[in-house]
C-alpha positions in Angstrom: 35.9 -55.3 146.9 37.2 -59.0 147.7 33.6 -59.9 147.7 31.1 -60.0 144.9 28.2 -61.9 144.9 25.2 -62.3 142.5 21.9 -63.6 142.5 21.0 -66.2 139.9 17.1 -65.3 138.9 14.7 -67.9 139.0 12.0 -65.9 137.1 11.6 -65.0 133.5 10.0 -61.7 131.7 6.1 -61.7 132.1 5.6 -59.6 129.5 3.3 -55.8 129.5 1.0 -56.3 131.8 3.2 -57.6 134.7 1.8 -55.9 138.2 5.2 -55.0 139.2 8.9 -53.4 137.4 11.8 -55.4 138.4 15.1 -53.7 138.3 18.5 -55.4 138.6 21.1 -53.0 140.3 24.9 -53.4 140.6 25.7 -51.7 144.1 28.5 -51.2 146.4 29.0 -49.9 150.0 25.1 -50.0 150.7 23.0 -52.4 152.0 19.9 -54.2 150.8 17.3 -51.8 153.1 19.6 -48.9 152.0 19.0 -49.3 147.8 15.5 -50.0 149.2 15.0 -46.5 150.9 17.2 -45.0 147.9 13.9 -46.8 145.5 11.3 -46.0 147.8 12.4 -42.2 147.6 12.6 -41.9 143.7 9.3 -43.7 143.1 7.2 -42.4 145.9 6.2 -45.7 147.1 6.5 -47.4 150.8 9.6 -49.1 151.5 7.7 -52.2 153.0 6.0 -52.4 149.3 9.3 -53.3 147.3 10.4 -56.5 147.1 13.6 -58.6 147.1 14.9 -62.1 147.3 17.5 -61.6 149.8 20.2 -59.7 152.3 23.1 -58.6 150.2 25.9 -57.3 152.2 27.3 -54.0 152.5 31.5 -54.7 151.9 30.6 -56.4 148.9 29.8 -55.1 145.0 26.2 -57.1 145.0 24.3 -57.2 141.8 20.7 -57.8 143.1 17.2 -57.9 141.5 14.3 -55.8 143.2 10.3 -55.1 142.8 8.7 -52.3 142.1 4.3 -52.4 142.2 3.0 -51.1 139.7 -0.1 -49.6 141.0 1.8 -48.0 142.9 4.1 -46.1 140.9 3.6 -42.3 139.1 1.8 -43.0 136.0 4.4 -41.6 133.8 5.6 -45.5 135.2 3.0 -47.8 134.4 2.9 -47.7 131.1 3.8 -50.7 128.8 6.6 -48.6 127.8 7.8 -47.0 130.5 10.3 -49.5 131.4 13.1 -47.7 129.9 12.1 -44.4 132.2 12.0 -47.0 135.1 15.5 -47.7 134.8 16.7 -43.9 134.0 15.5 -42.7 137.1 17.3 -45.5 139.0 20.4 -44.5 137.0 19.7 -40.8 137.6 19.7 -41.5 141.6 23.2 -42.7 141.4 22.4 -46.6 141.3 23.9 -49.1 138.6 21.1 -50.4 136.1 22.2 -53.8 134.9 20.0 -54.4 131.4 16.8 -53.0 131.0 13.5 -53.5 133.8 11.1 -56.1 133.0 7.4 -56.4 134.1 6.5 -59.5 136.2 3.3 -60.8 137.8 4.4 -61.1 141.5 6.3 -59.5 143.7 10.0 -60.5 144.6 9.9 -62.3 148.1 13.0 -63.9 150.2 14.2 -67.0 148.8 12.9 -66.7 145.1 16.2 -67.2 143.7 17.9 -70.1 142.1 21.0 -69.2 144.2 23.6 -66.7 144.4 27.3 -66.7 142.8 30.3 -65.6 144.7 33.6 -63.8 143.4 36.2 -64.1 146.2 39.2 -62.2 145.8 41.8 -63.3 148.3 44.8 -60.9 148.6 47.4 -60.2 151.4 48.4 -64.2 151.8 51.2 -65.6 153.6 52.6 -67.7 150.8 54.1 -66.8 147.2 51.4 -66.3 144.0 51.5 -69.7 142.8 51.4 -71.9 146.2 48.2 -69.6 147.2 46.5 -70.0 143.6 47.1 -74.0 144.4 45.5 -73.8 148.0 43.0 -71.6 146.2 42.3 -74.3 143.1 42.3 -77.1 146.3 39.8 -75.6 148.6 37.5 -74.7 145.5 37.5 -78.6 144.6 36.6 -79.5 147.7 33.4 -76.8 148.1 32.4 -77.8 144.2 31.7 -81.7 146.2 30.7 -81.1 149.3 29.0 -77.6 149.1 29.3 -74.8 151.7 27.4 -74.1 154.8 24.7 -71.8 154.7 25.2 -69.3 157.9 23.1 -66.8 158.5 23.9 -63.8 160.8 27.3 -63.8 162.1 28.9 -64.8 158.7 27.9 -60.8 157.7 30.8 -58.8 157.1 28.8 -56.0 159.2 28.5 -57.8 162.5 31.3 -59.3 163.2 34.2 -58.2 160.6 35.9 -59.8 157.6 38.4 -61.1 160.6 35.8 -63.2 162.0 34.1 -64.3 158.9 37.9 -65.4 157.8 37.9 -67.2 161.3 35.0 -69.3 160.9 35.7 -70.0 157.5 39.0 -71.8 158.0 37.0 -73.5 161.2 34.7 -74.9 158.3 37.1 -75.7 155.8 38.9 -78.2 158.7 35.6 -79.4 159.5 35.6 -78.2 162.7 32.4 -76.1 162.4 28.8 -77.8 161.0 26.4 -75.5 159.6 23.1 -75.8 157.8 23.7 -76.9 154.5 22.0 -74.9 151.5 19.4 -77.3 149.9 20.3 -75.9 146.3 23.0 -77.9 144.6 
């Protein structure tokens, strides 16, 4: 993928008695709701009851953090120890465990995040290696000062296509589109 973003946690272990299991999964080709159905099947728990900080996208390789409740889980998965289980049967449904589960007090809710990193991968340019990596090393100077817009919606890869996204994004980078700006540094 030539997009590969990951969230930056803003929470630390709890420690054995946490009321919910928070797994980090590395995923690609599905979205956020779809890892969330994939959970909600192998734990026997309502979708609407796990928890997640954010929308990942589905043309990307997302590593993303979500919440599982505790009460609510088989109690072959609520034990101090069970952590380790927790993560096997996420591996055995075909999802990518990144480190082991931890227990945490609350659940995950939109926004609790210190911020997301991006990998951009740009391929398929109209100028040689070198001139592109410059352009490349130029525009990422300029986003490291003046940060990037925040867009919602139509920035998706799913709505619209990587064509418009690629669009917009030159529209921004000549200043010729304003967005909300993210509030995180």
């Amino acid at each position: 993928a030539d997009y590969v973003p990951s969230e930056e946690a803003s929470f630390k272990r709890y420690g054995n008695d946490g009321k919910h299991a928070y797994v980090t999964l590395t995923r690609e080709r599905m979205t956020t709701r779809e890892v969330v159905v994939v959970l909600a099947r192998a734990f026997s728990i309502p979708a609407e009851q796990i928890g997640y900080a954010g929308l990942k996208d589905r043309h990307a390789i997302c590593t993303q953090t979500f919440s599982l409740p505790r009460d609510l889980l088989h109690a072959d998965f609520r034990t101090p120890n069970s952590l380790g289980a927790i993560g096997s049967r996420c591996v055995a449904e075909g999802l990518v465990l990144e480190g082991e589960p931890q227990w945490h007090q609350s659940k995950l809710r939109a926004g609790q995040l210190r911020g997301n990193r991006f990998e951009i991968v740009l391929s398929d340019t109209d100028v040689a290696p070198g001139a592109a990596l410059a352009q490349a090393r130029l525009i990422s100077g300029v986003l490291k000062r003046s940060g990037w817009a925040n867009f919602y919606g139509p920035q998706r890869f799913g709505k619209s296509g990587p064509g418009a996204v690629l669009s917009r994004s030159r529209n921004v980078l000549a200043g010729r589109v304003e967005g909300r700006r993210s509030r995180r540094p």
